[in-house]
Structures are given as C-alpha cells and as structure tokens.
LOFIMAR-784990 format. One record per residue (C-alpha): residue number from 1; z negated, y, x negated. Coordinates in Angstrom, 1 decimal, always signed. Layout:
    i      zz      yy      xx
  NUM       Z       Y       X
...
This chain:
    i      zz      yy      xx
    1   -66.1   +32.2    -4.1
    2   -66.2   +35.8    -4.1
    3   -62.6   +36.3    -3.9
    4   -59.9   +34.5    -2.2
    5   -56.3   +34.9    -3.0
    6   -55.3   +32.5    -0.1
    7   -57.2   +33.8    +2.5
    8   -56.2   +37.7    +1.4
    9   -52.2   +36.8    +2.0
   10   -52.7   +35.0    +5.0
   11   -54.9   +37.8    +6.9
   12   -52.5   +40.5    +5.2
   13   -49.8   +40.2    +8.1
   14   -52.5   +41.1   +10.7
   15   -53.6   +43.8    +8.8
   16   -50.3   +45.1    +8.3
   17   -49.5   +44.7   +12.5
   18   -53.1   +46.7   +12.3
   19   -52.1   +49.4    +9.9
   20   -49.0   +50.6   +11.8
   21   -51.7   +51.4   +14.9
   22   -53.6   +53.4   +12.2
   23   -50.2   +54.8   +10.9
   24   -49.2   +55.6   +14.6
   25   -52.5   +57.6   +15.4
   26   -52.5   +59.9   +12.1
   27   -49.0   +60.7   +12.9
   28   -49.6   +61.7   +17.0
   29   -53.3   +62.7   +16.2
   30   -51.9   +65.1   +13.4
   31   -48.4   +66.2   +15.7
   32   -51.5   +67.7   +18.0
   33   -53.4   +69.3   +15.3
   34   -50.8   +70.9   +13.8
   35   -48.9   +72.0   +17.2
   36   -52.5   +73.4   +19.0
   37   -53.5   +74.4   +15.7
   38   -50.5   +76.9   +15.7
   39   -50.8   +78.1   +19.6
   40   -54.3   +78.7   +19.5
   41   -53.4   +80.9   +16.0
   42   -50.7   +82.7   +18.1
   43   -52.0   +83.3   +20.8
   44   -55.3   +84.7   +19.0
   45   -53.2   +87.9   +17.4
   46   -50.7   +87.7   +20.7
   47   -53.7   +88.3   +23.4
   48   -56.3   +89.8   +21.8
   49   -58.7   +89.4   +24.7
   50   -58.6   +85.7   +24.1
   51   -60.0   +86.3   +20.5
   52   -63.6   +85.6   +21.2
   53   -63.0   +83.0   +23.7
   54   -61.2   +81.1   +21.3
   55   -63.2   +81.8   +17.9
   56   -65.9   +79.7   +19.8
   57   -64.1   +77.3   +21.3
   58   -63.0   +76.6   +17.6
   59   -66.6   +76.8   +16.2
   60   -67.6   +74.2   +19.6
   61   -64.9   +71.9   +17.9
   62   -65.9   +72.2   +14.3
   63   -69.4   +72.0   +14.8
   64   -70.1   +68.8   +16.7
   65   -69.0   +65.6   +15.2
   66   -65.5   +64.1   +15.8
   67   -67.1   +60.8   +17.0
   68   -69.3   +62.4   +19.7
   69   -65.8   +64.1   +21.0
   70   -64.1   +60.4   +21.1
   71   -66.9   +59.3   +23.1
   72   -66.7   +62.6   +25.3
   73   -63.2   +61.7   +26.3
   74   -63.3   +58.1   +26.6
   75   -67.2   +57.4   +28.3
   76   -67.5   +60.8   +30.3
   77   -64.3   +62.4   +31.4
   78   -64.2   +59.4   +34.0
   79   -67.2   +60.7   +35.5
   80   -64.7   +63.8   +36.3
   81   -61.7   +61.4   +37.1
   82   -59.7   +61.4   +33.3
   83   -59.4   +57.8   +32.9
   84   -58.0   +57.7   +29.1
   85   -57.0   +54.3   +27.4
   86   -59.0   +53.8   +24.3
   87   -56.0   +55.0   +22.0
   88   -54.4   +58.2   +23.8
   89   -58.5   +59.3   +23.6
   90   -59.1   +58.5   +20.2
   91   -55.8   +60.1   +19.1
   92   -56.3   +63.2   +21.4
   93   -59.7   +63.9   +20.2
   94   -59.1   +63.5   +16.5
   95   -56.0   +65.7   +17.3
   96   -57.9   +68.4   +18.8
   97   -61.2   +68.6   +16.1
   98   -58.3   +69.1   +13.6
   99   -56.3   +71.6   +15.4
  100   -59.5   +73.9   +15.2
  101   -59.2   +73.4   +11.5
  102   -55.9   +74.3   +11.6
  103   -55.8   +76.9   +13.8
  104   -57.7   +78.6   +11.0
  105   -55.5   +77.9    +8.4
  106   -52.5   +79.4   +10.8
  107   -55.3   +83.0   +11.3
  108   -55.8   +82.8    +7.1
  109   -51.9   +82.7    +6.7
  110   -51.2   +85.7    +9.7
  111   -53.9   +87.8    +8.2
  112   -51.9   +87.3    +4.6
  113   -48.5   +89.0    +6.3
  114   -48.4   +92.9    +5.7
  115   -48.7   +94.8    +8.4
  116   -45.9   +96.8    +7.8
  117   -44.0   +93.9    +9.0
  118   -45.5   +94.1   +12.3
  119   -44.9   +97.1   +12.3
  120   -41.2   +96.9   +11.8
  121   -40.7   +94.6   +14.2
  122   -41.8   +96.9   +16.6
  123   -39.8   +99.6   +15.7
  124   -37.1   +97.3   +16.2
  125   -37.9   +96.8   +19.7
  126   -38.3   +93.0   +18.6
  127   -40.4   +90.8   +21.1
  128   -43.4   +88.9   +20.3
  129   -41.3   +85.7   +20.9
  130   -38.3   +86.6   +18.3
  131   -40.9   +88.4   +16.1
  132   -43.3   +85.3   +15.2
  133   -40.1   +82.9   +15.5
  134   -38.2   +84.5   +13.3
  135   -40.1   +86.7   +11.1
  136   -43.8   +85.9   +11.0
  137   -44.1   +82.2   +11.2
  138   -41.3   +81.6    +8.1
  139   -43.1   +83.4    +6.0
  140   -46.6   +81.5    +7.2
  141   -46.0   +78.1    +7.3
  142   -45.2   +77.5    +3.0
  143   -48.1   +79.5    +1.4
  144   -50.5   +77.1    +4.2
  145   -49.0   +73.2    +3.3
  146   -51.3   +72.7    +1.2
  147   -54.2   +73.3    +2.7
  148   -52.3   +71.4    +6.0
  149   -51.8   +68.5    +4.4
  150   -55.2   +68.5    +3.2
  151   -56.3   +68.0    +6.5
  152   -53.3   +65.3    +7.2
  153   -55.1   +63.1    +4.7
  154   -58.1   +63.7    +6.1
  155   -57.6   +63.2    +9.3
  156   -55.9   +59.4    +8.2
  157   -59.2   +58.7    +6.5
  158   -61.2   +59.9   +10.1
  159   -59.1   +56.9   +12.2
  160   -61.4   +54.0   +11.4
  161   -63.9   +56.0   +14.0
  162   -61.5   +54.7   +16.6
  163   -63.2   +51.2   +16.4
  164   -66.1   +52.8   +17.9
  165   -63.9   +52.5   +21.4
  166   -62.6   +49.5   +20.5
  167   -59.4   +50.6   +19.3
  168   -57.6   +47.6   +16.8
  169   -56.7   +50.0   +13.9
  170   -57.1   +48.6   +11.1
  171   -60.7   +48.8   +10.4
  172   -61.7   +47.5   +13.6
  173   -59.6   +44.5   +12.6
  174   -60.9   +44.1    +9.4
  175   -64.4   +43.6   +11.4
  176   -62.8   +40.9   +13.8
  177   -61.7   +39.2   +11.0
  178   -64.8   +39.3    +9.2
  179   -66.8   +38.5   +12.1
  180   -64.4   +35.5   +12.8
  181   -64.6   +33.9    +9.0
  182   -67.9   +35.3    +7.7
  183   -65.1   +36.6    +4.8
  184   -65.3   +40.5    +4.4
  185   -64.6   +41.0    +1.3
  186   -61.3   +40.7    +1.0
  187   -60.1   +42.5    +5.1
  188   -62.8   +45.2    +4.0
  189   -61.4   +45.3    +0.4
  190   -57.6   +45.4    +1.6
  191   -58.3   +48.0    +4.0
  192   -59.7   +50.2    +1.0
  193   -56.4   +49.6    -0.8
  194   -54.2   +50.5    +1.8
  195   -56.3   +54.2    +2.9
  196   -56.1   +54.5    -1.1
  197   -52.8   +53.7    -1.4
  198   -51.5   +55.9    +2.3
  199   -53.4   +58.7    +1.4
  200   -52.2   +58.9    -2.5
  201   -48.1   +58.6    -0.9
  202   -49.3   +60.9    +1.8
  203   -50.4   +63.7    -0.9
  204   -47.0   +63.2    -3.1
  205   -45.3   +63.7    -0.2
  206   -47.4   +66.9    +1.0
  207   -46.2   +68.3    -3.1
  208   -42.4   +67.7    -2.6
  209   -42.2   +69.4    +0.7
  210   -44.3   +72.3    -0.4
  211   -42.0   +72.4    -3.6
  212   -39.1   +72.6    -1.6
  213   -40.2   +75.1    +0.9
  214   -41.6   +77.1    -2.3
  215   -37.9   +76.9    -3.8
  216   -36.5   +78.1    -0.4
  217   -38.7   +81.0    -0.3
  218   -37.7   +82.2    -3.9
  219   -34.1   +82.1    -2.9
C-alpha cells in the first residue's frame, strides 16, 4: 500500500505537537534576524568606522553555509565554555545568517532616503536617536516588507536543518517516525503539505501588511 489514510491521521497529532517547535523557531529565529538585521544597518550609517568591520562580518555570515554555523554553535562553542541546548543554537544561528541578509535589506532601504532629510534633521539640532526613530526608519521599513518577508519564508523552509542537532521539529520527526514504521511516505508527504501550506499563509500575510503600511504611507 502506498498510501495509508489510517496511519496519516493517527501520526498527524505528533506532527502537529512537532510543527509548533518548527513554528516556534521561525518566529524567535526570524525576531533575531529582523532585530540584528536592523542594528547592524544602523549602526553601519551611525559609526562609520564600523562600516568595514561589519560589511565583512556580513559577507563571513552569507558566505558559509547556515548548517556549518549550527554546528559552530552547538559542537565548538563548548570548547570555549558556550554550552547551548540544541534549540536556543539552532534558532540563534539561523537568526543570525538571516540578519546579515537583512541587514542589507535595512542599508538598500537607508540609501533610498534623500539626503536632504538627513540633512534637515541636522539643522534641526535632532539626535541620531530621534532622527532614525522618528524620521528615517518610518519611511524604511514599508518600501523593504517585501523583500523581509521573503526571507521570513525562507528562513521557515531552512528549520528542518535543525534535525542535524537533533532538534524534534518537524522533519526530524517525520524521520523518527519513518524510522519507527518503515512508512515515510505519508510523515515525509505531510510535512511537505504543511511547509506548502505555512509558507503560502505566511506570504498572504506578508501582502496585507505591506498593503496596509502602503495605505498608511499614502495618507
């Protein structure tokens, strides 16, 4: 039998208890991306003597693979004394490859405000604080949601690399499972469905905010 219904409901309640692990670690993972994304961004126009330091650090980040950095923090910071659980690593190192995607979606949206507006600010005797608070990041953060949630999807499909620690998000369950049964058509089959299914709510989502910011803007 390639297909069993009865077997696919009664493994679908573990896969669900899985899927909010998966759902938990895209949310944290992508609350670190998006907040580190933005301070490195800042702080790159803020201290410009930190410019180069952090243009590399970025390219460091982007060019190695995410699962070599998941290793990094779980099998070699003990060597220094960072014991991490096998979650808070996987979900700080998939947060911090994506924040140096971010981070350069936060530069491309800076470099996209006039200059005159900088320039005002200073005229205004505004600090740095009050300027990117109130004037600079407003303006930044709608034109750039796109491209954000982008990585927000992608970031949800880059979780099953978590197994690799021995993490039970969902794919790693879907393994157990099939390992247990010799059946992995249908765990390996639901988990497709639900990434599918996540990431098509998570990009309908990603559309209605950025209409909504769009329609704050215009007013």
């Amino acid at each position: 039998m390639i297909w069993d219904w009865a077997f696919a409901f009664e493994i679908l309640p573990v896969l669900g208890r899985a899927a909010i692990v998966t759902i938990q670690a895209t949310v944290l993972g992508f609350a670190i991306a998006a907040t580190l994304g933005l301070v490195l961004a800042v702080v790159r126009i803020a201290v410009p003597w930190t410019g180069w330091t952090i243009s590399v650090l970025v390219e460091l980040i982007r060019s190695t693979p995410l699962l070599i950095q998941i290793f990094f923090l779980y099998f070699v910071f003990p060597k220094f004394g960072v014991v991490l659980d096998a979650f808070t690593a996987g979900v700080l190192a998939i947060g911090v490859h994506y924040a140096a995607y971010c981070s350069e979606v936060y530069r491309a949206g800076f470099d996209n405000i006039h200059r005159g507006q900088w320039e005002a600010s200073i005229a205004l005797n505004l600090s740095q604080w009050t300027t990117f608070r109130d004037i600079i990041i407003p303006q930044v953060i709608p034109p750039i949601v796109p491209a954000l949630g982008n990585y927000l999807v992608a970031l949800f499909k880059e979780t099953p690399l978590l197994s690799a620690i021995a993490v039970l998000e969902l794919m790693q369950t879907a393994k157990i499972i099939g390992s247990e049964t010799f059946r992995y058509t249908e765990p390996i089959t639901l988990v497709g469905l639900f990434f599918l299914a996540m990431s098509l709510v998570s990009a309908a989502l990603i559309r209605s905010l950025e209409g909504v910011l769009n329609r704050r803007t215009m007013r």
